[in-house]
C-alpha positions in Angstrom: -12.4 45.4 -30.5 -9.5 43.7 -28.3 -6.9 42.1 -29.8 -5.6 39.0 -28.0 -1.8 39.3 -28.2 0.0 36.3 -30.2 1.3 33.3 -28.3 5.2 33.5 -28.9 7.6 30.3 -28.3 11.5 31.0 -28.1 13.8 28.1 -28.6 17.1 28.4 -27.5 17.8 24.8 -26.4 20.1 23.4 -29.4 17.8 20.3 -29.6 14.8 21.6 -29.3 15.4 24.4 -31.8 16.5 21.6 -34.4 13.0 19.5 -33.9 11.4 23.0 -34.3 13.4 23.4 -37.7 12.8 19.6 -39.5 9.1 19.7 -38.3 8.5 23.0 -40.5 11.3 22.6 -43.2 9.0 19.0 -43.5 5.6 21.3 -44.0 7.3 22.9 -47.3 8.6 19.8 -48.3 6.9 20.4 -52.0 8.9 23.2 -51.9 12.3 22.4 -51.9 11.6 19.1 -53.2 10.8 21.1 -56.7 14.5 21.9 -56.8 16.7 20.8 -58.5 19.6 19.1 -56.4 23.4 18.9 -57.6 25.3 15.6 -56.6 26.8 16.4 -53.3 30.5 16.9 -53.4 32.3 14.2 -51.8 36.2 13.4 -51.3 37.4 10.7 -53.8 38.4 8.6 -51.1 38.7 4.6 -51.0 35.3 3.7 -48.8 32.4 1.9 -49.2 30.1 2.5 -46.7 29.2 5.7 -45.0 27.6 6.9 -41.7 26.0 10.6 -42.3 26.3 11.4 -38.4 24.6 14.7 -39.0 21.7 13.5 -41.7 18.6 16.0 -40.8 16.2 14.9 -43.3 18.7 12.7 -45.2 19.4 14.4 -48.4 22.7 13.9 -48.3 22.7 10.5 -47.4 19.9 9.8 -50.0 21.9 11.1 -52.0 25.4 9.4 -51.3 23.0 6.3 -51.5 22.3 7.3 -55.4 26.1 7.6 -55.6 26.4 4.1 -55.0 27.8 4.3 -51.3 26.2 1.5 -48.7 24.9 4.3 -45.8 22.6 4.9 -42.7 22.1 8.1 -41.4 21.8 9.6 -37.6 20.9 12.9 -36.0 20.4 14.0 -32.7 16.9 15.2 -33.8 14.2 12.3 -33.5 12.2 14.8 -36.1 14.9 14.6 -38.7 15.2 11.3 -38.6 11.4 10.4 -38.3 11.4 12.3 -42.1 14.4 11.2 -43.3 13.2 7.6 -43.2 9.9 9.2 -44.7 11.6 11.0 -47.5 14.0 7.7 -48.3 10.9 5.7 -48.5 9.1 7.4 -51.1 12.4 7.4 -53.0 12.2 3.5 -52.6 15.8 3.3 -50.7 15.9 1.1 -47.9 18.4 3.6 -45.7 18.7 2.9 -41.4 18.0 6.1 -40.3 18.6 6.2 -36.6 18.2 9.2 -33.6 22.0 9.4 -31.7 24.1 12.8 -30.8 27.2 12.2 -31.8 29.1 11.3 -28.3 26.1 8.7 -28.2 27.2 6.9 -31.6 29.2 4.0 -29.8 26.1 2.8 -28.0 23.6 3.4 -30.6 25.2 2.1 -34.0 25.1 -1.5 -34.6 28.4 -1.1 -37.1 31.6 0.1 -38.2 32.2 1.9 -41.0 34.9 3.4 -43.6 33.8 6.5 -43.4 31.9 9.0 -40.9 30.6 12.5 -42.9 29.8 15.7 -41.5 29.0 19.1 -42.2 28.4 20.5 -39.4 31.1 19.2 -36.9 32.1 23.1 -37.1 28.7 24.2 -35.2 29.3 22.5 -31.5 29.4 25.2 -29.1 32.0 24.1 -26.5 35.5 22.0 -26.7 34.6 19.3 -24.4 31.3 18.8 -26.5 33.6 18.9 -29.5 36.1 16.3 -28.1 33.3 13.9 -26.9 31.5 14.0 -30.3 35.1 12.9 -31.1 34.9 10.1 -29.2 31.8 9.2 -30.5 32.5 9.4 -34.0 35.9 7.6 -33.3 34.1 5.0 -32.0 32.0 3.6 -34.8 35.3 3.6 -37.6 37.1 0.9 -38.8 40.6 0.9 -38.5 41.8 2.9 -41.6 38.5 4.8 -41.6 37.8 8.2 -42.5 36.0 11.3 -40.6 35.4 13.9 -43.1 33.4 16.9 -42.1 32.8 20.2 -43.8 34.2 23.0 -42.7 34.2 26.7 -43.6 38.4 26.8 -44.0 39.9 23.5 -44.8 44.1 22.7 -43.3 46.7 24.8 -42.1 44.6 28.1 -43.6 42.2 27.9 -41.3 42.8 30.6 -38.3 41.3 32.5 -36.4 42.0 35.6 -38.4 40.9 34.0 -41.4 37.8 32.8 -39.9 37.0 36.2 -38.7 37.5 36.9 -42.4 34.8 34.7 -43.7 32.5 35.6 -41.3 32.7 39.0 -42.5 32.1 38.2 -46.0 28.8 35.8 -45.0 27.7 38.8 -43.0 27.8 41.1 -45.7 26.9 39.0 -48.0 23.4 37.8 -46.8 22.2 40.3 -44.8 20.4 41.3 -41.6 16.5 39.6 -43.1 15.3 37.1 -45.1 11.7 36.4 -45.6 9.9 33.5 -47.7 6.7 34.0 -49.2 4.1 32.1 -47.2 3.0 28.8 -47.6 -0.2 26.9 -46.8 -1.0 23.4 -47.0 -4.2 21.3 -45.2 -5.3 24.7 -43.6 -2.1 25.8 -42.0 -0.5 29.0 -43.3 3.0 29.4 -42.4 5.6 32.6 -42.7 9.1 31.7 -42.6 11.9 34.9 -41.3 15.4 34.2 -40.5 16.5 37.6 -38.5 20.8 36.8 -38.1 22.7 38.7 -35.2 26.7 38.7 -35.9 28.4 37.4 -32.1 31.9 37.2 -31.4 31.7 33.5 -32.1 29.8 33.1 -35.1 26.2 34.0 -36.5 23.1 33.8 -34.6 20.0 32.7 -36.9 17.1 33.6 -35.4 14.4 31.1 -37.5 10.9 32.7 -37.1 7.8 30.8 -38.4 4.7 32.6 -37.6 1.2 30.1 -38.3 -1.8 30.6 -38.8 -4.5 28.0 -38.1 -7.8 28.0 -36.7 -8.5 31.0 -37.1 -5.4 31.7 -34.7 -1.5 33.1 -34.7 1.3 31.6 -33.0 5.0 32.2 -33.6 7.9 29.3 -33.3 11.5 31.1 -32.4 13.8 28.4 -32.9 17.5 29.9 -32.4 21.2 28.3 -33.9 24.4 29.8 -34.3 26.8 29.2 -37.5 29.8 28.9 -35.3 33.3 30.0 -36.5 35.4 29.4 -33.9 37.0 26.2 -34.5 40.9 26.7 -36.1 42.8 24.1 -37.6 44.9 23.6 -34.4 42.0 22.9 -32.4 40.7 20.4 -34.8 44.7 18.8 -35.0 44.6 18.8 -31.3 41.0 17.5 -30.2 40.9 15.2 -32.7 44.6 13.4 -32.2 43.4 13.6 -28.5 40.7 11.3 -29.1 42.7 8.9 -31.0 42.9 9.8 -34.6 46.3 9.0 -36.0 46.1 11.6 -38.8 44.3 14.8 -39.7 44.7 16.9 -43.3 42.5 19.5 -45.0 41.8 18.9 -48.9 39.9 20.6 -51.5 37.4 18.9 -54.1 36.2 21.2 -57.0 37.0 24.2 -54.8 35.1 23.0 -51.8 37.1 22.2 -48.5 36.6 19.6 -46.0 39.4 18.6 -43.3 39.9 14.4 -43.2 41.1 12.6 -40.2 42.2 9.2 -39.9 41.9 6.3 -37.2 
């Protein structure tokens, strides 16, 4: 009998691969929902209100919400956000969730606020996408406000060697493979397989979800790359570019984040 070969769909647009992510990550919802979930490790800094600029489907700002923050969340994936207003529903929070990329902030917040969070400021690709997402972020502070974002290496100790460093150990550490067992829910089957390629830059994560429905196979390809590129230098001088008066890395309980100040 002829076998009809298997429909596959590559992703390597950074916006398209990101929809392709929160649509299934959504599917296994009752998955990770099942775990348990630490409070997220913030700065003790002096804000009230926080923008998660980088939100995907809003734990973290469901969860700086618990903590007692006023927040709203944005992504530049209109999936995330579409589920992160779901997810923040059925948790009974009443959190603005709204779609912007981050150099589109300015026109698309209706606010200010003390503080901007991200964690993955680290992963833009190019330094005038990194300066206008900058901008952006700049854009929607108050004066005395805080951008915090997550990064690999926090202050002065972040170089390139260093970088190259952690990379290494992350390589090593996880692996070529990983495969989750296989999940079904309302007649869909899915197979989740992250296959990672090491690059000069970073770590390409190629996310393969192969589903079964209908009686039919067809395989999603959604690619990202865990970029470590960015030194502290780069962050000192993109970010004073843009405006920001101050910028200082910090450690809370042994987890680093770099703080810059408008």
């Amino acid at each position: 009998m002829k076998r009809e070969p298997v429909k596959v769909s590559i992703y390597q647009d950074e916006k398209v691969s990101w929809d392709v992510i929160w649509k299934w990550e959504w599917f296994i919802k009752d998955i990770w929902e099942s775990y348990h979930v630490e409070e997220i490790i913030l700065p003790r800094l002096d804000v009230k209100n926080i923008l998660d600029c980088s939100c995907g489907l809003g734990f973290k700002t469901i969860l700086f919400a618990e903590m007692g923050y006023e927040v709203e969340g944005s992504d530049g994936s209109a999936v995330a956000v579409k589920y992160a207003s779901q997810l923040a529903r059925e948790k009974g929070l009443n959190i603005r969730f709204f779609h912007s990329r981050w150099e589109e902030l300015g026109e698309r917040c209706k606010r200010k606020f003390d503080c901007v969070f991200s964690d993955t400021f680290d992963w833009i690709r190019t330094r005038e996408s990194l300066i206008a997402a900058a901008r952006g972020i700049y854009s929607v502070l108050d004066k005395g406000g805080k951008f915090v974002f997550g990064v690999p290496i926090s202050g002065p100790e972040c170089t390139r060697k260093e970088l190259k460093n952690v990379m290494e150990e992350v390589w090593k550490r996880q692996g070529r493979f990983e495969v989750l067992s296989p999940y079904e829910k309302n007649g869909v089957r899915l197979t989740m397989l992250t296959v990672y390629d090491r690059t000069p830059e970073g770590i390409l994560e190629n996310r393969i979800h192969i589903i079964e429905e209908h009686g039919e196979t067809r395989v999603e390809v959604a690619l990202i790359m865990d970029l470590y590129k960015w030194t502290w230098k780069d962050y000192n001088e993109v970010l004073r570019k843009t405006g920001f008066r101050e910028v200082y890395g910090i450690k809370e309980k042994g987890v680093g984040f770099n703080i810059a100040v408008k």
